[in-house]
C-alpha positions in Angstrom: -214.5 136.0 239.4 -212.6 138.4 241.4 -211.7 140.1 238.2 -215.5 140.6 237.4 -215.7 142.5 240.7 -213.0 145.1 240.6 -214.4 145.9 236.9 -217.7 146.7 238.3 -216.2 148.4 241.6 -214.0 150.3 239.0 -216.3 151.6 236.6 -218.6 152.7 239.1 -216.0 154.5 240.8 -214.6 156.4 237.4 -218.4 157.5 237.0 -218.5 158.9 240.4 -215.2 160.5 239.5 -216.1 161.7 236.5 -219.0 163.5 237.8 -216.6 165.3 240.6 -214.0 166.2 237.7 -217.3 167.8 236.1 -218.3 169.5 239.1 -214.8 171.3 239.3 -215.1 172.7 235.6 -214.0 169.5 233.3 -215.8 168.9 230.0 -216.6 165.3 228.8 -218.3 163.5 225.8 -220.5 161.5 225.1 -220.4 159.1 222.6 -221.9 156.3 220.2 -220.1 152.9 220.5 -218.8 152.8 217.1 -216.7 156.0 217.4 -213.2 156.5 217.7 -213.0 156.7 221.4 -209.7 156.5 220.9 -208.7 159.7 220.4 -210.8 161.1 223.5 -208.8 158.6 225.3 -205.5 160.1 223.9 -206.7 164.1 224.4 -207.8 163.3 228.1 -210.9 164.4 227.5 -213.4 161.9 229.8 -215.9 159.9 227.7 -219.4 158.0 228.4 -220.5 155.4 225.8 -224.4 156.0 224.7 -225.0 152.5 224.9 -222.7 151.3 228.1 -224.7 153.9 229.8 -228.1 152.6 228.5 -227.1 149.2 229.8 -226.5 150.5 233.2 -230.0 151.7 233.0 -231.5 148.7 232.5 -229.6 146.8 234.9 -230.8 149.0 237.4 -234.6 148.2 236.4 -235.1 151.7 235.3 -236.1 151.5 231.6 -239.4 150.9 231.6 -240.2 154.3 233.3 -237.9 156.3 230.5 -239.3 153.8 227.9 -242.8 154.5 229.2 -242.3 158.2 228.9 -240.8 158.0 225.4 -243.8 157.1 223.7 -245.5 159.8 226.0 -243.1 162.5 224.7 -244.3 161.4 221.1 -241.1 159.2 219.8 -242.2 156.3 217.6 -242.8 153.3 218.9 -239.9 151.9 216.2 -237.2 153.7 217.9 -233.8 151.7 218.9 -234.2 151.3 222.7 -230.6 150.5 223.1 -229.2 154.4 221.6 -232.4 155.9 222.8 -233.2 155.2 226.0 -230.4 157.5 227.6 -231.6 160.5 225.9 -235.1 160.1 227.1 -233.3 159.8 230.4 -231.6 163.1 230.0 -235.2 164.5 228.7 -236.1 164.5 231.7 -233.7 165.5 233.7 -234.6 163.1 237.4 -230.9 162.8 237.6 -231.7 161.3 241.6 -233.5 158.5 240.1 -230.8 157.6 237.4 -227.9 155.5 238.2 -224.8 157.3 240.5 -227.0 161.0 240.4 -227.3 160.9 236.4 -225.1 162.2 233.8 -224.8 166.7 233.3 -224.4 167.7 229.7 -221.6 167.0 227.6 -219.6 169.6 226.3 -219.6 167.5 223.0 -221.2 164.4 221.0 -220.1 162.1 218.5 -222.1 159.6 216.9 -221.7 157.8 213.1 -224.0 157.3 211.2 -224.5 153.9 210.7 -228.3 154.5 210.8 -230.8 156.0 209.6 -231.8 157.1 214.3 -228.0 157.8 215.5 -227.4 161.3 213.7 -230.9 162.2 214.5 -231.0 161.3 218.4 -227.3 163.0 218.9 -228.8 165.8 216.8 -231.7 166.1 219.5 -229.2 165.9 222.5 -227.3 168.6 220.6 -230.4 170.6 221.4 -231.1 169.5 224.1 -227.4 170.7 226.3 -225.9 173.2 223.6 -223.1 170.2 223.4 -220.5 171.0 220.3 -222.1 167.6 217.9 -220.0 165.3 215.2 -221.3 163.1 212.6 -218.8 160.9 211.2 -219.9 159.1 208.3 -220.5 155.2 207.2 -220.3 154.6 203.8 -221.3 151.3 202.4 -218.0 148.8 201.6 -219.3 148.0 197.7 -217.8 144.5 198.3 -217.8 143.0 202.1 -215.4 140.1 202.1 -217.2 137.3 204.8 -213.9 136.5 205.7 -213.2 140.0 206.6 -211.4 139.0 210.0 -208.9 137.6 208.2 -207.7 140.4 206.5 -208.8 143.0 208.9 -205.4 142.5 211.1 -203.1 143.9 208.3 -204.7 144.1 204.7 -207.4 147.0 205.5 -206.7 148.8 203.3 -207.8 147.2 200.5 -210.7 145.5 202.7 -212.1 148.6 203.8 -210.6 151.4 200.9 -209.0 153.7 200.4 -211.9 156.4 199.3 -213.8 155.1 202.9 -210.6 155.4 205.0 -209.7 158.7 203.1 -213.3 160.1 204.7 -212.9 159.0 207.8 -209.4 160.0 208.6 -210.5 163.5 207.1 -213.7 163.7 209.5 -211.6 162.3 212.2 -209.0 165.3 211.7 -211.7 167.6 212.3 -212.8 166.0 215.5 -209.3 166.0 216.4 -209.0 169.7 215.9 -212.0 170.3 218.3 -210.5 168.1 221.1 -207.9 170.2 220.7 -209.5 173.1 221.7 -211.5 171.7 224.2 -208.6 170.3 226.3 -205.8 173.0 225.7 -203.7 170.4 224.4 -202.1 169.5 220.4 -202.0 166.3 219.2 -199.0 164.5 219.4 -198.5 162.0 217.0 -196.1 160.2 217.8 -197.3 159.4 221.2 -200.8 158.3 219.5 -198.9 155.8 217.7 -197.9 154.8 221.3 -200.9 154.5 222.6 -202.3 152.6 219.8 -199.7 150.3 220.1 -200.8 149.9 224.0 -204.2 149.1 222.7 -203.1 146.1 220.1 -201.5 144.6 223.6 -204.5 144.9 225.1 -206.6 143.5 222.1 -203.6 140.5 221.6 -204.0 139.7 225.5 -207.7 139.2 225.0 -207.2 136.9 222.1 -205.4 134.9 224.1 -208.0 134.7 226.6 -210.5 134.0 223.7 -208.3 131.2 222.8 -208.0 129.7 226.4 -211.2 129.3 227.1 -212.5 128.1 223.5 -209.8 125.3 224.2 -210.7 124.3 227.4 -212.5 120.7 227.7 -214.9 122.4 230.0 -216.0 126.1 230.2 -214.1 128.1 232.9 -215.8 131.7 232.9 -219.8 132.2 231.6 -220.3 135.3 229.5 -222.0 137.2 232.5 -218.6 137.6 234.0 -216.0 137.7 230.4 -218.7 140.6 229.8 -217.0 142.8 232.2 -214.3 142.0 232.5 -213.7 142.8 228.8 -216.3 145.5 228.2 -215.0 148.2 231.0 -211.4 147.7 229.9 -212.4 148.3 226.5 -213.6 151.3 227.1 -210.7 152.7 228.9 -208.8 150.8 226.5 -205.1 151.5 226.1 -204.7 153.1 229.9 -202.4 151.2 232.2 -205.6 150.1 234.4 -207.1 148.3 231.6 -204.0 146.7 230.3 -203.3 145.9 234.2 -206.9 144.6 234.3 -206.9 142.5 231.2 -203.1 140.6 232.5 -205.4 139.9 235.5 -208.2 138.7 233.5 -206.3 136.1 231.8 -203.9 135.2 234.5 -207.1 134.5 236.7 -208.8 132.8 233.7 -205.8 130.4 233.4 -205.5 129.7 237.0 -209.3 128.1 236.5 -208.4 126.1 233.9 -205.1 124.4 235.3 -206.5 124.0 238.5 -209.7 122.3 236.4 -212.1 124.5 237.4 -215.5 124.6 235.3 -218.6 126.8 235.1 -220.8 123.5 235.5 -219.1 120.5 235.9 -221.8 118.4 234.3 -221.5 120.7 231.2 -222.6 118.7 228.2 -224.0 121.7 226.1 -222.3 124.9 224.7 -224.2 127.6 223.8 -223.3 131.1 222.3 -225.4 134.2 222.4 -225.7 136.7 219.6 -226.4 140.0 220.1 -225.9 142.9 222.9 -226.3 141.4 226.5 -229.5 140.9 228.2 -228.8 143.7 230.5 -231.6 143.9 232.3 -231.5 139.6 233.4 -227.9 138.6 232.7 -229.0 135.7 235.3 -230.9 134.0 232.1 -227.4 133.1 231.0 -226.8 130.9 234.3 -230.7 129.7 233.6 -229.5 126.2 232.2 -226.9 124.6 233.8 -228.3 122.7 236.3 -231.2 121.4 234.2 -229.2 120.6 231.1 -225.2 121.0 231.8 -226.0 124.0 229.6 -223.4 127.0 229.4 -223.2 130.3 227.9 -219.4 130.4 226.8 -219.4 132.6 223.7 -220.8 136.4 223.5 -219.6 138.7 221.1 -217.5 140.9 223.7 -214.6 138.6 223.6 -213.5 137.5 219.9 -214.5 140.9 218.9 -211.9 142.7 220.9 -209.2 140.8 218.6 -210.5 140.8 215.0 -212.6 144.1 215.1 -210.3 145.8 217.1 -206.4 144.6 216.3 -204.8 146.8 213.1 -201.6 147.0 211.8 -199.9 150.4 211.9 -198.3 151.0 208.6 -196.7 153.6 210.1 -200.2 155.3 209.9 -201.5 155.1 213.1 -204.6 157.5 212.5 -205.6 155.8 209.5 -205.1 152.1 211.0 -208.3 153.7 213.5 -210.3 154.7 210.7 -209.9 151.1 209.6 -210.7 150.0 213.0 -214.3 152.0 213.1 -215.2 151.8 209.7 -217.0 148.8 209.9 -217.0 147.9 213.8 -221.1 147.7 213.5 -221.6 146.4 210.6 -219.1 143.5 211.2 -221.2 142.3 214.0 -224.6 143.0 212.9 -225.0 143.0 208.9 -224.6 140.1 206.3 -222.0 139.4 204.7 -220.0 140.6 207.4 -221.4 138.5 210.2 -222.5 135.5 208.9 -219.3 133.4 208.6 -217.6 135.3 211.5 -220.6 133.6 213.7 -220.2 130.6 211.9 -216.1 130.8 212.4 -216.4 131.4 216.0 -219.0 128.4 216.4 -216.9 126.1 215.1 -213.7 127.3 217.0 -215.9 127.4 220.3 -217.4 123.9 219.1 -221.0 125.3 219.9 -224.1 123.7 219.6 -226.9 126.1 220.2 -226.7 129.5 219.5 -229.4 131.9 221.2 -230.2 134.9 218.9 -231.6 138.2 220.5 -233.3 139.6 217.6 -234.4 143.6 218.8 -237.3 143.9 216.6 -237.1 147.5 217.2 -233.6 148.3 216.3 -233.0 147.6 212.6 -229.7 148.3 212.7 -228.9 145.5 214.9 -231.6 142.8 213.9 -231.6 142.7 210.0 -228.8 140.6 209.8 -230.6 138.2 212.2 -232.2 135.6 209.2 -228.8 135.5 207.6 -226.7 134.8 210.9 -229.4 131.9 211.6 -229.4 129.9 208.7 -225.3 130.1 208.3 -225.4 128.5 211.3 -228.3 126.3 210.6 -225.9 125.1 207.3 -222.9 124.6 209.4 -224.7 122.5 212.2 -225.7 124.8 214.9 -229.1 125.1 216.4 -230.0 128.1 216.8 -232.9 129.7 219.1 -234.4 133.4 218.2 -235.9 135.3 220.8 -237.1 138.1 219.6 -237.0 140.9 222.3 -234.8 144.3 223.5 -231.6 144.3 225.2 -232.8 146.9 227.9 -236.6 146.9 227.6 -238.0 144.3 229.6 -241.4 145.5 229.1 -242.5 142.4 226.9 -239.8 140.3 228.3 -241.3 136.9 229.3 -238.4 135.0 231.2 -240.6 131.4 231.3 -241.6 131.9 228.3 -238.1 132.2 227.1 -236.2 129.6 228.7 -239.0 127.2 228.4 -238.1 127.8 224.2 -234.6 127.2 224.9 -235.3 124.1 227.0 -236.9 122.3 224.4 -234.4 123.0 222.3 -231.6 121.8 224.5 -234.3 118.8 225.6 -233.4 117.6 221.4 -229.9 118.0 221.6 -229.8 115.9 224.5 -232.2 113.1 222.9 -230.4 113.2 219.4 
């Protein structure tokens, strides 16, 4: 896609940016994923995602080098590659060999804690660059709703509560204060409730995309290019580039499907794949068209942006965030929350094989896996468990793995 391109081209050039703007003085953060980057955003203070930048990484083939040098350093073996592998990175400091000349310290960290590693591996980059650190907390919800996504959009409240949105807009005030002080700047309200507003655009324009392409008769855009073309828009979410970006996205996506246009033509299977992209061989998602009229048309990245990210106001538009973070992980990783949302999306992408990625080494992400698999299992769907990393392709056997998923796609065609 052309779309796909300019995301790329574009993020790449905001890093290179980025590290000018540092260069002449700025101060940026770095971040977990399941943070309010929104209010960064909002204060103008320049952000890097832990995990967008650990996916660069790996695309680049450099993991197993920091990965190799992480058990030399004395980390357990058990540690979450995916939220680690950029500190090792900074550890040691070969910023020529990294992606774009590597990133300099952050003037400050956020993370939340939703596990046991995060507070513990921003605590050590805290050490490591003097950066000013935040911990937000993640308390448990005492009863998940599986249908969470349909109450998400406007009943939070009650869905998330009140005592767990009361701590996070509290923690979030405090973060608020220091972004304050770090960009010269007060908060302005009213203009956050603009700029949230931007971002439920954003998120609503993306639904529609979602819904376009579940609806089409044939796939018209694999998840090696929605990936982008959602991802790096989400996390400049709410600027005029990304909402300019995402109208593109979905006026390009509809120009494929009028004019018929299909990701295989012979498609006959759809597949969906659960879990964080395969960052380091995001060709493995094209590995099965030819052979089977297989296609990738569901990841994550794409229904998320609507029901994790899209809440209701209330005329509280700090408090609708702490409703929008509260949970993000655990909605996409942990039963109850993911199990029927997986089994939802199936059904509305009519999927029949889903292809797990279950990260033996980062709990966080792969508890939920058994759960996920035999909801779908109930509701019809094949499913396919690969157990490996999404940025450690040390044990990564590509034959191995498609050969798996070839037999199963070899039953569905024979059944």
């Amino acid at each position: 896609m052309t779309c796909a391109a300019e995301a790329t081209a574009w993020q790449r050039d905001w890093l290179k940016g980025l590290r000018r703007q540092i260069a002449d003085g700025a101060a940026f953060a770095f971040v977990n994923a399941d943070t309010p980057h929104e209010l960064f955003h909002f204060m103008d203070v320049p952000m890097v995602t832990n995990q967008w930048w650990s996916a660069v990484i790996s695309a680049k083939q450099l993991a197993p080098h920091y990965l190799d040098r992480m058990v030399a350093l004395g980390f357990h073996a058990h540690l979450p590659r995916y939220s680690s592998l950029p500190l090792i990175a900074q550890m040691e400091g070969d910023f020529d060999r990294q992606p774009w000349g590597g990133l300099p310290a952050p003037a400050i960290l956020c993370a939340r804690a939703s596990s046991d590693e995060h507070p513990r591996i921003f605590q050590r980059w805290a050490e490591l660059t003097g950066a000013e650190l935040h911990l937000l907390s993640a308390p448990a919800t005492p009863d998940p709703a599986p249908d969470w996504w349909l109450r998400a959009r406007e009943g939070w409240e009650d869905l998330y509560g009140s005592a767990r949105l009361d701590l996070m807009v509290a923690e979030m005030e405090i973060l608020i204060a220091s972004l304050e002080r770090l960009s010269g700047r007060d908060f302005d309200r009213d203009g956050f409730a603009a700029y949230m507003a931007r971002i439920d655009e954003q998120e609503r324009m993306l639904d529609t995309v979602a819904d376009m392409i579940a609806g089409a008769e044939k796939c018209p855009v694999g998840i090696a290019e929605q990936m982008p073309n959602v991802m790096i828009p989400q996390w400049h979410r709410g600027s005029d580039r990304a909402l300019d970006h995402v109208r593109a996205f979905r006026d390009e996506v509809a120009g494929r499907i009028d004019r018929g246009e299909a990701v295989c033509d012979g498609e006959r299977i759809r597949m969906m794949w659960i879990g964080a992209g395969l960052w380091f061989d995001t060709s493995f998602y094209t590995a099965f068209e030819e052979t089977h009229g297989a296609v990738f048309c569901w990841s994550m990245y794409l229904p998320f942006a609507a029901d994790g990210y899209i809440r209701a106001d209330h005329g509280d538009p700090l408090r609708a965030l702490a409703a929008r973070v509260s949970a993000m992980n655990e909605q996409l990783h942990q039963p109850p929350w993911v199990n029927e949302w997986l089994v939802k999306e199936a059904r509305r992408w009519r999927i029949d094989v889903a292809v797990m990625l279950v990260p033996e080494h980062d709990r966080f992400s792969g508890y939920g896996s058994y759960f996920a698999r035999e909801a779908l299992k109930a509701a019809g769907v094949r499913v396919v468990e690969i157990h490996s990393d999404m940025v450690d392709p040390r044990d990564w056997d590509r034959a191995a793995m498609e050969a798996r998923v070839r037999a199963e796609l070899d039953e569905v065609e024979a059944g």
